[in-house]
N, C-alpha and C positions, 0 to 999 in steps of 0.2 A: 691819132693824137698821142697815144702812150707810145708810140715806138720814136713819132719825132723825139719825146724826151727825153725817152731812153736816151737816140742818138748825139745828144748834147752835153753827157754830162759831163765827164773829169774833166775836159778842157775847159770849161769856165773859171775856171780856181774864181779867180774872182771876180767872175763878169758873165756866163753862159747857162747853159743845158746840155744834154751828154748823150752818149747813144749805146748800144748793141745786144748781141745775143750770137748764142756759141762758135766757135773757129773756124778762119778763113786764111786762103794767104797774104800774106803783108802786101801792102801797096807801098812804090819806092816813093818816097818824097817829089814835089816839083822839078825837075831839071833844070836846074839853071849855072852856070858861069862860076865857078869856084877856086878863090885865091885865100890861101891861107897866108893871114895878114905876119908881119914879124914879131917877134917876141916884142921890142921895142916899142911896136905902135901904142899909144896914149888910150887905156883902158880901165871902165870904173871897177873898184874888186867886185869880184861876184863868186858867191861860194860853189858856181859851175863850169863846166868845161870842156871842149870838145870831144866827144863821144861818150859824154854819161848818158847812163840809158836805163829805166824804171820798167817794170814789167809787170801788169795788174790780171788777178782776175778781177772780172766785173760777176756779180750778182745781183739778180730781184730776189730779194725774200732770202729763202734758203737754196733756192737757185742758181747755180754756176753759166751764165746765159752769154759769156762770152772771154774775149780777153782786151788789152789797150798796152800800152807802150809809148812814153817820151824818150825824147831823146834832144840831144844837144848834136844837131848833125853837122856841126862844124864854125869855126869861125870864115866868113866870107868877106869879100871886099862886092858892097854897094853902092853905085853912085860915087865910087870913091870915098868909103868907109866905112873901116873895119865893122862887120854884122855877125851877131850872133844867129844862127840858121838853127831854129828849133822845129820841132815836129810830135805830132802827138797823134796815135792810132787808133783806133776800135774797128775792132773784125768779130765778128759771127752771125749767128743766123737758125734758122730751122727748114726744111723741107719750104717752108712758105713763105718766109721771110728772111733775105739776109742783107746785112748793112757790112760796109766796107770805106771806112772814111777816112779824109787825113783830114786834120790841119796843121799850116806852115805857119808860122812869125821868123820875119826877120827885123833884128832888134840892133841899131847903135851900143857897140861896141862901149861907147864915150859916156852917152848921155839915158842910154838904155827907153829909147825911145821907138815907137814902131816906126819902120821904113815899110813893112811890106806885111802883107796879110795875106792867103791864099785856104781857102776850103775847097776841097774835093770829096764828094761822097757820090756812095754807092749804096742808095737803099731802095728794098723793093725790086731792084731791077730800074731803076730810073739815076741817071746821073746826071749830077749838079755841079757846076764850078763859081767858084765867086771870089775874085779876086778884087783887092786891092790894093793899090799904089800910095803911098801915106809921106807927105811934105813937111815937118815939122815946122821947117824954117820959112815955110810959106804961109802953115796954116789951113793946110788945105789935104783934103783926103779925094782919090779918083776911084770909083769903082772900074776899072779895066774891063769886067767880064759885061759890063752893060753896054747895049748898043742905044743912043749913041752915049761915050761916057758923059759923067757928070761931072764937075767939081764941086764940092760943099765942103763946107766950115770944120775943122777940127781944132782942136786943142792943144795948148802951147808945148808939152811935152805928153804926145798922143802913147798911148797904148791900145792892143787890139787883146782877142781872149785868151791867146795862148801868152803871148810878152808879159801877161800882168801875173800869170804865176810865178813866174823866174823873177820877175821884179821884188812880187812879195818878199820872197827868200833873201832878200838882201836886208829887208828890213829889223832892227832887234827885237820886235815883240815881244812887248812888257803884259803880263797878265794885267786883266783892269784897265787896259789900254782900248778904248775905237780907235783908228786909222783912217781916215776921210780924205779919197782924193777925185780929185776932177779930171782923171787922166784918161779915160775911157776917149778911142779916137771918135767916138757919136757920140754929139757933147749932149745932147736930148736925156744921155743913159747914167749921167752922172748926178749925184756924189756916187761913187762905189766906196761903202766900208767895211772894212776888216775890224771885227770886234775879238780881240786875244781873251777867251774864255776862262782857260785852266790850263793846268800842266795834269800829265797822269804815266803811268806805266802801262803802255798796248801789248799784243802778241797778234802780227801779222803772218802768213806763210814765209816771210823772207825772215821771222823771228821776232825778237822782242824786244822792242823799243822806249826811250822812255821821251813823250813828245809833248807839242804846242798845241791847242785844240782851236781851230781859230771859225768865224763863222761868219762867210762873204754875205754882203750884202750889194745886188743892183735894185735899180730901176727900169725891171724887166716881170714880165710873166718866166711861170719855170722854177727850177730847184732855188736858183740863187736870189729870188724875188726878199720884197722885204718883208714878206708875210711868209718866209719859207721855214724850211728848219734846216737846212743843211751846214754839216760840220767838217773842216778838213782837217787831218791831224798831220805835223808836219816835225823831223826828229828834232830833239832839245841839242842840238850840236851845231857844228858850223856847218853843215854840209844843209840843216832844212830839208833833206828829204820830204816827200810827199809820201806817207806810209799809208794811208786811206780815208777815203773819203767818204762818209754817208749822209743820204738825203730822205728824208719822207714825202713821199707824195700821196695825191689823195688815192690811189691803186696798190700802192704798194709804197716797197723801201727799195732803194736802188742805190750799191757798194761796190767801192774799186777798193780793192786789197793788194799789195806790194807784195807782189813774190818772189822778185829779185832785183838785184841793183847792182849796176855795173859800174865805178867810179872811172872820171877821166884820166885816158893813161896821158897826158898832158894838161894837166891843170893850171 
């Protein structure tokens, strides 16, 4: 039970649970079909870019029990429109337990909306995939990796749990401010809100920051439940970085800290 939640954390910014323990090698993202769309094509601003890339340790306690890494793995063409191809990692482990996980979002360019959602993990020694296919314009979300698939109901402008970080960051976050949306593509799991806390000066391994404190709220069991306490700090600038992130649980406290940060060399 503590290691599922381990395994779910930083990826929820605003919607999950998170994972790991000490270093592994990186697992490459989904393969799939990649066109990098024209300068020109019709895009909302977003303070990210193809190949920014975030790189955390993860900690319980005082702890050093792994590492994680986003990234913006490129702009793609999906279905015929321009997609932002994000990813986000946890790798480690001990002699008895190791986890090895990705998740993928690909996110409208346009309307920054989920097209596509894919989990891969590797914990225990047991692997999972769980893919989904995501319709906005239908309405409708497929899970892929189920036999036989389903269709069910999603939501008018869906997000999955990695889209809704990169979303967040677009947003101005006003201290004093909840943020309430119904964009969760399982419409069961919604409102998700983002409550803007404070502003403070941090010192992470990647340095010294002066940031947003902000504190997600789902309708889930887990860090981000609405009985949780977890807080994510994000830089006071345009760029939003995610500088780190902590949770309490009832075993412990479990921290992703920014160790370094790579900006897009095309922004």
């Amino acid at each position: 039970m503590k290691r599922a939640i381990i395994s779910r954390l930083a990826f929820l910014t605003a919607t999950a649970a998170a994972s790991s323990w000490a270093q592994s090698v990186p697992v490459s993202p989904t393969p799939v079909p990649q066109t990098v769309m024209a300068s020109t094509a019709k895009r909302a601003k977003v303070p990210f870019g193809p190949g920014e890339r975030m790189e955390y340790d993860v900690k319980f306690g005082a702890l050093t029990v792994g590492s994680a890494h986003m990234e913006v793995v490129g702009l793609d063409n999906l279905r015929g429109r321009p997609t932002w191809h994000t990813a986000f990692w946890v790798q480690g482990g001990n002699f008895l337990y190791r986890v090895n996980d990705v998740y993928e979002s690909w996110m409208d360019a346009e309307t920054l909306s989920s097209l596509r959602f894919v989990q891969s993990l590797e914990e225990g020694g047991k692997e999972i995939e769980r893919k989904f296919e995501i319709y906005p314009e239908r309405g409708i979300f497929i899970q892929t990796s189920k036999k036989p698939p389903k269709e069910e109901k999603t939501v008018t402008q869906p997000l999955d749990d990695g889209s809704f970080l990169y979303f967040i960051r677009t947003l101005p976050l006003v201290v004093g401010q909840t943020y309430s949306f119904d964009r969760y593509f399982r419409p069961d799991r919604n409102p998700v809100r983002i409550s803007v806390l404070r502003k403070e000066r941090i010192e992470v391994p990647a340095g010294t920051f002066d940031a947003i404190v902000l504190q997600p709220m789902i309708k889930t069991k887990g860090i981000f439940s609405e009985n949780g306490h977890a807080e994510i700090w994000l830089s006071d600038d345009d760029r939003r970085i995610m500088l780190q992130l902590k949770s309490k649980l009832s075993f412990g406290s479990l921290n992703l800290y920014l160790k370094s940060y790579f900006p897009s060399p095309n922004p």
